[in-house]
BALO-809253 format. One record per residue: residue in one letter; chain; x, z, y of N, C-alpha, C in turn. Coordinates in steps of 0.001 Angstrom, whole numbers, plus 500000, padded with zeros to 6 digits. Each point is the difference from the previous one (the first is absolute). Layout:
site code = A, unit = A, neast = X, nup = Z, nnorth = Y, caeast = X, caup = Z, canorth = Y, ceast = X, cup = Z, cnorth = Y
...
This chain:
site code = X, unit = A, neast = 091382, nup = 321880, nnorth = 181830, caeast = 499862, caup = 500040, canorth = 501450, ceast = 499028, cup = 498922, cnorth = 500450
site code = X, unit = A, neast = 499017, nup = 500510, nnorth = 501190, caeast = 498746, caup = 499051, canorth = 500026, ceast = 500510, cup = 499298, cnorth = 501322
site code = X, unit = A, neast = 500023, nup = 499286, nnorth = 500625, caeast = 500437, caup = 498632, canorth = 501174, ceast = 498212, cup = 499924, cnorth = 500471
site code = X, unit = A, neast = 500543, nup = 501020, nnorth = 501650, caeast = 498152, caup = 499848, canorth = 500847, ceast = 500046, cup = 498621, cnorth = 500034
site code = X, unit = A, neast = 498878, nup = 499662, nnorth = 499968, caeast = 499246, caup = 498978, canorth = 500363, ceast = 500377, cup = 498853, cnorth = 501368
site code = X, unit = A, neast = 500227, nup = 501232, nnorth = 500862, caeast = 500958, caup = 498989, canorth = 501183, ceast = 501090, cup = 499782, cnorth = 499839
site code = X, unit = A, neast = 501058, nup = 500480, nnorth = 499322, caeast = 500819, caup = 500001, canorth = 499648, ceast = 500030, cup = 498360, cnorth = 499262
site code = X, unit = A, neast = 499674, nup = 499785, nnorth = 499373, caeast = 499889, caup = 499252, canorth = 499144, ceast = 499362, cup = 498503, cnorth = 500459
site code = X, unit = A, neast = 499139, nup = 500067, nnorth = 501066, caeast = 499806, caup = 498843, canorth = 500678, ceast = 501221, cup = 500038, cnorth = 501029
site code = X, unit = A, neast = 500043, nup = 500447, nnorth = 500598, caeast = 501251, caup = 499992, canorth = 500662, ceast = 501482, cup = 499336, cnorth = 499196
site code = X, unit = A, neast = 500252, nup = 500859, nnorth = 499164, caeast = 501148, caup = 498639, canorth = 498857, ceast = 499545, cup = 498703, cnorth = 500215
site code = X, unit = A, neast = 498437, nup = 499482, nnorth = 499514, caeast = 499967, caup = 499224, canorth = 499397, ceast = 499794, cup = 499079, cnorth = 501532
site code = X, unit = A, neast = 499576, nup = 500554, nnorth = 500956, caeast = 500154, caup = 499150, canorth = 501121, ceast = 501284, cup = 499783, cnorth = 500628
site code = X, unit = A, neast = 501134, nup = 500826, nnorth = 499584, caeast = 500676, caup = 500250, canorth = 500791, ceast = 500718, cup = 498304, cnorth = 500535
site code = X, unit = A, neast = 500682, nup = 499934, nnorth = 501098, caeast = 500344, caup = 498782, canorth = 500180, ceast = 500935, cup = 499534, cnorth = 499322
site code = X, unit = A, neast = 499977, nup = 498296, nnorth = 499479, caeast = 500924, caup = 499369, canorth = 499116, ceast = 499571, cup = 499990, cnorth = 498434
site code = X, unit = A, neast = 499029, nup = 500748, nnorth = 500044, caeast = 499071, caup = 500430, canorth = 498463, ceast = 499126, cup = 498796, cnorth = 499729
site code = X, unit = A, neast = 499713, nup = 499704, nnorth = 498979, caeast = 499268, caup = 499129, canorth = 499644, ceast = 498972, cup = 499940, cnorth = 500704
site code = X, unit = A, neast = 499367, nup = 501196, nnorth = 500065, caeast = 498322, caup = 500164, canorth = 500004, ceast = 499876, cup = 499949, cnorth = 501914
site code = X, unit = A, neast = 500957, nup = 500518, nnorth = 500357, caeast = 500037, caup = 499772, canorth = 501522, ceast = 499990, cup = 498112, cnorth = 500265
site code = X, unit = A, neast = 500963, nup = 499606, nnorth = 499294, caeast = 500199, caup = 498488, canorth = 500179, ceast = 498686, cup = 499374, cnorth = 500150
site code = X, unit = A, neast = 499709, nup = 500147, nnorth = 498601, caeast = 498098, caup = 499239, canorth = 499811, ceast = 499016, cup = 500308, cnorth = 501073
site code = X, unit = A, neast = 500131, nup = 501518, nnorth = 500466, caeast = 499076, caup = 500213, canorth = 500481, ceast = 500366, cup = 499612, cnorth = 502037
site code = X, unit = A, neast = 501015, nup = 499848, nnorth = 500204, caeast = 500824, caup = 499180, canorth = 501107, ceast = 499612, cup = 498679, cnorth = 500188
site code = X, unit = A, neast = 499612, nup = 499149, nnorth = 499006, caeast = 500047, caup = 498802, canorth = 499410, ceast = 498390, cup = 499734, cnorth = 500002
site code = X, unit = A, neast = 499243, nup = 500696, nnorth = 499599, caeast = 498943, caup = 499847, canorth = 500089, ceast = 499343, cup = 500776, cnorth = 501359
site code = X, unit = A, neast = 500401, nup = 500627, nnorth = 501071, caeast = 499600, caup = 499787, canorth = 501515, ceast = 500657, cup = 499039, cnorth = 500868
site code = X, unit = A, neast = 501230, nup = 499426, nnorth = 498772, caeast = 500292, caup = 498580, canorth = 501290, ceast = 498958, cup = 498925, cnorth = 499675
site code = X, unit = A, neast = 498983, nup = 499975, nnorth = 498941, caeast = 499441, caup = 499193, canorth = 499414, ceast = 498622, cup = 500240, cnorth = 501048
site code = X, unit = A, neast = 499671, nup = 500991, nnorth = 499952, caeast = 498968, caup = 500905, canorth = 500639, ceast = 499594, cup = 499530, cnorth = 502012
site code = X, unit = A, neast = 501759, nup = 500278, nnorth = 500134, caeast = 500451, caup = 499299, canorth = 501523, ceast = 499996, cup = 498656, cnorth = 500276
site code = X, unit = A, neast = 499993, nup = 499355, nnorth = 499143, caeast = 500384, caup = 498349, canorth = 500030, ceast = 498497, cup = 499567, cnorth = 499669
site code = X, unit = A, neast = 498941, nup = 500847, nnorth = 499628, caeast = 499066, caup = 498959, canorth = 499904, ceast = 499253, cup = 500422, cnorth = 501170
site code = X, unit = A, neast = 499968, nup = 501641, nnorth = 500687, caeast = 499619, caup = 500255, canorth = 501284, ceast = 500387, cup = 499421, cnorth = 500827
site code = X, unit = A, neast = 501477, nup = 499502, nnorth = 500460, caeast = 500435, caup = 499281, canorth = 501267, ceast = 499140, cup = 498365, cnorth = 499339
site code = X, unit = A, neast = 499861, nup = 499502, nnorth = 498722, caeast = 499788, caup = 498723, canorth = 499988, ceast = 498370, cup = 499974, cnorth = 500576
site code = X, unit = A, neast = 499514, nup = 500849, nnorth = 499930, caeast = 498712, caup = 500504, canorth = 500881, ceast = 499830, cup = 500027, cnorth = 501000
site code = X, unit = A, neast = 500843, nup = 500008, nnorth = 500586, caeast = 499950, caup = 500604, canorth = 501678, ceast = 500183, cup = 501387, cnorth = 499936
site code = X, unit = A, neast = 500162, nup = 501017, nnorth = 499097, caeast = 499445, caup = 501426, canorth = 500627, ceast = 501502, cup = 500582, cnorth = 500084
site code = X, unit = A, neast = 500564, nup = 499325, nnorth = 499477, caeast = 501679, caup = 500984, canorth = 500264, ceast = 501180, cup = 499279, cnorth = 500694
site code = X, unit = A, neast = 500515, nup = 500017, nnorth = 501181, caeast = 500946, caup = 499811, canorth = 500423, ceast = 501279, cup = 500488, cnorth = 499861
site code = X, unit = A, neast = 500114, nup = 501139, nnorth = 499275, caeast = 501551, caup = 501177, canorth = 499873, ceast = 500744, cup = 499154, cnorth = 498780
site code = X, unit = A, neast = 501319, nup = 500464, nnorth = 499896, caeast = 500409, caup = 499118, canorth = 499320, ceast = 499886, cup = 500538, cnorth = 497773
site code = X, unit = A, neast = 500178, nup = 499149, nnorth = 499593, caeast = 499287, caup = 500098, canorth = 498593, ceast = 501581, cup = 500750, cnorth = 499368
site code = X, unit = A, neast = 499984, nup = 501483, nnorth = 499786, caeast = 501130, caup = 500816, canorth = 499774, ceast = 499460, cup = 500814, cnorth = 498621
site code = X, unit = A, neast = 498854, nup = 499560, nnorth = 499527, caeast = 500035, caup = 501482, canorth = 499011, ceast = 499489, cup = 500576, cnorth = 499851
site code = X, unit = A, neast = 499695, nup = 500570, nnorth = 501565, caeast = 499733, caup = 501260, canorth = 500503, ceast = 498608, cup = 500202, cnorth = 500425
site code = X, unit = A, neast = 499649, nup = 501580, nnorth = 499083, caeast = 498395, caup = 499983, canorth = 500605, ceast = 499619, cup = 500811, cnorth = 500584
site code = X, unit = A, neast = 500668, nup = 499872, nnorth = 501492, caeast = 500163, caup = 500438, canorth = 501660, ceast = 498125, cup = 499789, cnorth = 500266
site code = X, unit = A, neast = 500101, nup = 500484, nnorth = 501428, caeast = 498760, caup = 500014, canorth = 501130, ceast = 499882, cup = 498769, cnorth = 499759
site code = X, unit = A, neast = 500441, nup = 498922, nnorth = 500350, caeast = 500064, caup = 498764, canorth = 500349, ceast = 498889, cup = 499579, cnorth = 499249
site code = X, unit = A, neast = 500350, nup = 499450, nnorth = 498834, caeast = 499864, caup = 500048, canorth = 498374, ceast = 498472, cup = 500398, cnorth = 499777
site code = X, unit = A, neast = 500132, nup = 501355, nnorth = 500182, caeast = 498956, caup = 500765, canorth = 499963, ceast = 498605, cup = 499422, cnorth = 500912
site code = X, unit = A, neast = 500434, nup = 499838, nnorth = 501563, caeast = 499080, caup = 499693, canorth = 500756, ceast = 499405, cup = 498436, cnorth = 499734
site code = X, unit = A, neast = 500842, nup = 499485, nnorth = 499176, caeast = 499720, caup = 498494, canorth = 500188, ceast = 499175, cup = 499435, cnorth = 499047
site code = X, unit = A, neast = 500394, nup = 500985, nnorth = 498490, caeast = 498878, caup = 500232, canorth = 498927, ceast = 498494, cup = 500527, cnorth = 500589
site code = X, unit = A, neast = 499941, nup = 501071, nnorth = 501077, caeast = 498592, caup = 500524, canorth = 500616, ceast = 499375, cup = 498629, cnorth = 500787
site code = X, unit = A, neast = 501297, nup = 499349, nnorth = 500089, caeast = 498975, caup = 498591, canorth = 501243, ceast = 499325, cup = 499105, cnorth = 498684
site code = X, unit = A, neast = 500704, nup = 500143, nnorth = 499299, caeast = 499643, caup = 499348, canorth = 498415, ceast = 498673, cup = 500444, cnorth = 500028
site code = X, unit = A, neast = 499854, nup = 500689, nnorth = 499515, caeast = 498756, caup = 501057, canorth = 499078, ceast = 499162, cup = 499805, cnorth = 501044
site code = X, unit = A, neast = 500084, nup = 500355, nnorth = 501284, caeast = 499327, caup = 499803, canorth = 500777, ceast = 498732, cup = 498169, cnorth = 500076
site code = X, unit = A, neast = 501163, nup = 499329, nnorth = 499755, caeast = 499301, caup = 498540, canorth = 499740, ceast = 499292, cup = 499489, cnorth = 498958
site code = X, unit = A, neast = 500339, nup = 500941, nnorth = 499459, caeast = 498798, caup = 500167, canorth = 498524, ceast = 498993, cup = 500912, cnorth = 499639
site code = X, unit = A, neast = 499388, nup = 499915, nnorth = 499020, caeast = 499377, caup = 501113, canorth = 500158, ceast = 500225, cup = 501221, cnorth = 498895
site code = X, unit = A, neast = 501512, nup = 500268, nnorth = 500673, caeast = 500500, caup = 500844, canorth = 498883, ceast = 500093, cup = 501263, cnorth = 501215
site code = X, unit = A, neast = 500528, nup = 501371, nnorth = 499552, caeast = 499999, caup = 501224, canorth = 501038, ceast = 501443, cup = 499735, cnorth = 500073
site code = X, unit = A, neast = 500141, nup = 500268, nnorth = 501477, caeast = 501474, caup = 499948, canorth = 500522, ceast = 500399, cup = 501664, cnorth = 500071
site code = X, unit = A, neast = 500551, nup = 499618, nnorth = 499311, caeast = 500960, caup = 501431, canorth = 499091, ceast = 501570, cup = 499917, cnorth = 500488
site code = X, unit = A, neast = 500361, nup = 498454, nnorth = 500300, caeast = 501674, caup = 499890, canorth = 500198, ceast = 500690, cup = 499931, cnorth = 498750
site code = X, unit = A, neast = 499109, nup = 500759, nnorth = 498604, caeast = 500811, caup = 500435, canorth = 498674, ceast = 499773, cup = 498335, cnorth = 498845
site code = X, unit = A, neast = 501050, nup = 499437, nnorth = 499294, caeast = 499704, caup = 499007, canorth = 498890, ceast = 498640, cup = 500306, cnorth = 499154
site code = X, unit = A, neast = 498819, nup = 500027, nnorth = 500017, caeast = 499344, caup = 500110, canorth = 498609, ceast = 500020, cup = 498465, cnorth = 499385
site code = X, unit = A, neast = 499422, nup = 500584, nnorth = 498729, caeast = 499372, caup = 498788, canorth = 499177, ceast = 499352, cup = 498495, cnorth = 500704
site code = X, unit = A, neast = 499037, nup = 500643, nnorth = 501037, caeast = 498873, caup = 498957, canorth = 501005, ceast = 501018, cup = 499203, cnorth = 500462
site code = X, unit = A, neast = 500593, nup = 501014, nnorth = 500991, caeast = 501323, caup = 499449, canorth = 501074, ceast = 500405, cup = 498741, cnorth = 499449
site code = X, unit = A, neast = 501019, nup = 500171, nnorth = 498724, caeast = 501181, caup = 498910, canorth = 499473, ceast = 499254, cup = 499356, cnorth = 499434
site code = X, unit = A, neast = 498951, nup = 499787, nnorth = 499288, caeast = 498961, caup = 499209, canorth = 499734, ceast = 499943, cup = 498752, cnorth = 501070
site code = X, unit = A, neast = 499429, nup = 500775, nnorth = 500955, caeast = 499285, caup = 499285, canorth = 501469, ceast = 501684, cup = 499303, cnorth = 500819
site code = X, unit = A, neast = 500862, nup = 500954, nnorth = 499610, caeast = 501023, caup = 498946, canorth = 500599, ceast = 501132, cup = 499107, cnorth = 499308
site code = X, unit = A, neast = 499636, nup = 499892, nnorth = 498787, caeast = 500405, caup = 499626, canorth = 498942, ceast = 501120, cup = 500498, cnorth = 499292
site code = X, unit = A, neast = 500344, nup = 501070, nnorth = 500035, caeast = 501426, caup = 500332, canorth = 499431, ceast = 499703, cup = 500749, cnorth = 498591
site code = X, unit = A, neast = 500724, nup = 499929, nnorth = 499170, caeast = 499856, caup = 500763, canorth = 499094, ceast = 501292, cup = 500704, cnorth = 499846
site code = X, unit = A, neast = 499693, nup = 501352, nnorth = 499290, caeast = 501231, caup = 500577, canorth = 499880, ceast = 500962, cup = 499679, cnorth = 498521
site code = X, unit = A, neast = 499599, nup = 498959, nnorth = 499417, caeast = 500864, caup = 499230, canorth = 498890, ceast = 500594, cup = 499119, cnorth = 501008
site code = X, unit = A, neast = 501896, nup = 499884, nnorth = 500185, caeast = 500422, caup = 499465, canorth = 499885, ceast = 500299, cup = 498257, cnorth = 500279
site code = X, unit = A, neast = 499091, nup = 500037, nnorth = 498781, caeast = 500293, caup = 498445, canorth = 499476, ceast = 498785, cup = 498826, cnorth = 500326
site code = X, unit = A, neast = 498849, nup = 500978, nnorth = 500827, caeast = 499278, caup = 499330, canorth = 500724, ceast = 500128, cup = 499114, cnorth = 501091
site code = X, unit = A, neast = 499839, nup = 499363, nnorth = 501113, caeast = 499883, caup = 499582, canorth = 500999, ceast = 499026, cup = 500535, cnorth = 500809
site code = X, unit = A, neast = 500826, nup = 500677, nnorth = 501062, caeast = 499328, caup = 500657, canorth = 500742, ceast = 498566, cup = 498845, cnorth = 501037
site code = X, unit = A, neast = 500231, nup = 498873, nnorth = 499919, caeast = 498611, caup = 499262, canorth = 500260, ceast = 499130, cup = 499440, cnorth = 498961
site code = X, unit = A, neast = 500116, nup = 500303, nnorth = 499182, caeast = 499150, caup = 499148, canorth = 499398, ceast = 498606, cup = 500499, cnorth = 499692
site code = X, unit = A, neast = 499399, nup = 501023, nnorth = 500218, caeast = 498693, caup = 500928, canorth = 500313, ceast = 499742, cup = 499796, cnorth = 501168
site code = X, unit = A, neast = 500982, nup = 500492, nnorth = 501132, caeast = 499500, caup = 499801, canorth = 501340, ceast = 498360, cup = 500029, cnorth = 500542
site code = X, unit = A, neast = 499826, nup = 500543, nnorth = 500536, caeast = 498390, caup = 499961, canorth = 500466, ceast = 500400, cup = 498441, cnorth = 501239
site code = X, unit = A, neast = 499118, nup = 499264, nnorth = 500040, caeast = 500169, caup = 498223, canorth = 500678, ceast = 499253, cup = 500859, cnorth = 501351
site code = X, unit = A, neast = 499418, nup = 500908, nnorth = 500683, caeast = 499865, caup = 500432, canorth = 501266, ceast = 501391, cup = 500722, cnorth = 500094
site code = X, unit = A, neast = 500031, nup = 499656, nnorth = 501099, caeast = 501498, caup = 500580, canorth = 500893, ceast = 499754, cup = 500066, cnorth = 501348
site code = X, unit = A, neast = 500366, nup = 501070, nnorth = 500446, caeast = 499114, caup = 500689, canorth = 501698, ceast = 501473, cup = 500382, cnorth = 500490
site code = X, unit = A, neast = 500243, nup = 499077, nnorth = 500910, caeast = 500967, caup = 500383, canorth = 500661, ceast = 500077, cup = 501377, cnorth = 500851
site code = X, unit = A, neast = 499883, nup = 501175, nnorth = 499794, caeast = 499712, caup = 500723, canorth = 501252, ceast = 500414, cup = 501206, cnorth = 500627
site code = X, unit = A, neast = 500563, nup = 500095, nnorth = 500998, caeast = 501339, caup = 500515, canorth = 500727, ceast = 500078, cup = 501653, cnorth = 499516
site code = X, unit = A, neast = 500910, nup = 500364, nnorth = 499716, caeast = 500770, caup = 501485, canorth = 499380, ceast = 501013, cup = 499927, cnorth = 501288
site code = X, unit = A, neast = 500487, nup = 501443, nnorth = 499373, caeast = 501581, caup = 500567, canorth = 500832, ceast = 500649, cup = 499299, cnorth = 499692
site code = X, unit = A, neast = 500309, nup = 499168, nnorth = 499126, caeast = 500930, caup = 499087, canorth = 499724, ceast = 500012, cup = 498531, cnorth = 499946
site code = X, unit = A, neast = 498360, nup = 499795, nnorth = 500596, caeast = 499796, caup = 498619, canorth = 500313, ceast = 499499, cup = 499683, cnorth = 501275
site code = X, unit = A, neast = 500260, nup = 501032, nnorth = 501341, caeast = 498889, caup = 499932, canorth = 500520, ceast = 499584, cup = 498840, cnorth = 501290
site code = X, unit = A, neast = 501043, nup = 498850, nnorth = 499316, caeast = 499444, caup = 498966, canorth = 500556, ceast = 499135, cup = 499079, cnorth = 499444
site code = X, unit = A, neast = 499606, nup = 500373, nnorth = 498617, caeast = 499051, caup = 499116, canorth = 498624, ceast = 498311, cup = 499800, cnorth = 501201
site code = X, unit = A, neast = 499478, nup = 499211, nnorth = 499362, caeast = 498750, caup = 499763, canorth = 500671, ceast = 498877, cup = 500318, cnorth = 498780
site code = X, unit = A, neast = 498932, nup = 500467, nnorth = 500780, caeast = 498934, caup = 500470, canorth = 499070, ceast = 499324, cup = 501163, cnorth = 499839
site code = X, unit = A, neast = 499537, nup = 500102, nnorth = 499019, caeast = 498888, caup = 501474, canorth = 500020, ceast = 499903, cup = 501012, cnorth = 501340
């Protein structure tokens, strides 16, 4: 018996699952270095809501990466996160930091 394909991410995301955990764990990592930016005000849950989403586009936007809203390679690069774990989410960090107002910041000053 063959297990579709969604099926099967779905298990493996499902909540309380390992792979959900890490990957929970690594957008609070994601959130915590955006609010340490200025670009995210919502609170750091996990979760990769509008919020999240829009605050990564104010990101991308300040660089000269395409604001997509989506994690690539450039993105976590440019905002230092890696998706190992055992990194520190500052220690890459790009040293420009643009404070500049989102839906969820929109009292930040700048751009």
């Amino acid at each position: 018996m063959r297990i579709p394909a969604i099926l099967l991410v779905a298990l493996l995301l499902a909540p309380g699952s390992a792979a959900a955990q890490d990957s929970s764990d690594f957008i609070k990592r994601v959130q915590e270095e955006l609010k340490a930016q200025g670009f995210y005000a919502g609170p750091v849950n996990g979760d990769f809501g509008p919020y999240t989403q829009a605050a990564l586009a104010q990101f991308q936007l300040s660089r000269p990466l395409p604001a997509s809203g989506q994690l690539d390679v450039d993105t976590l690069l440019a905002l230092g996160v890696a998706r190992d774990s055992t990194a520190s989410a500052g220690e890459t960090a790009d040293p420009r930091s643009d404070s500049r107002a989102s839906p969820e910041n929109p009292q930040a000053q700048g751009g």
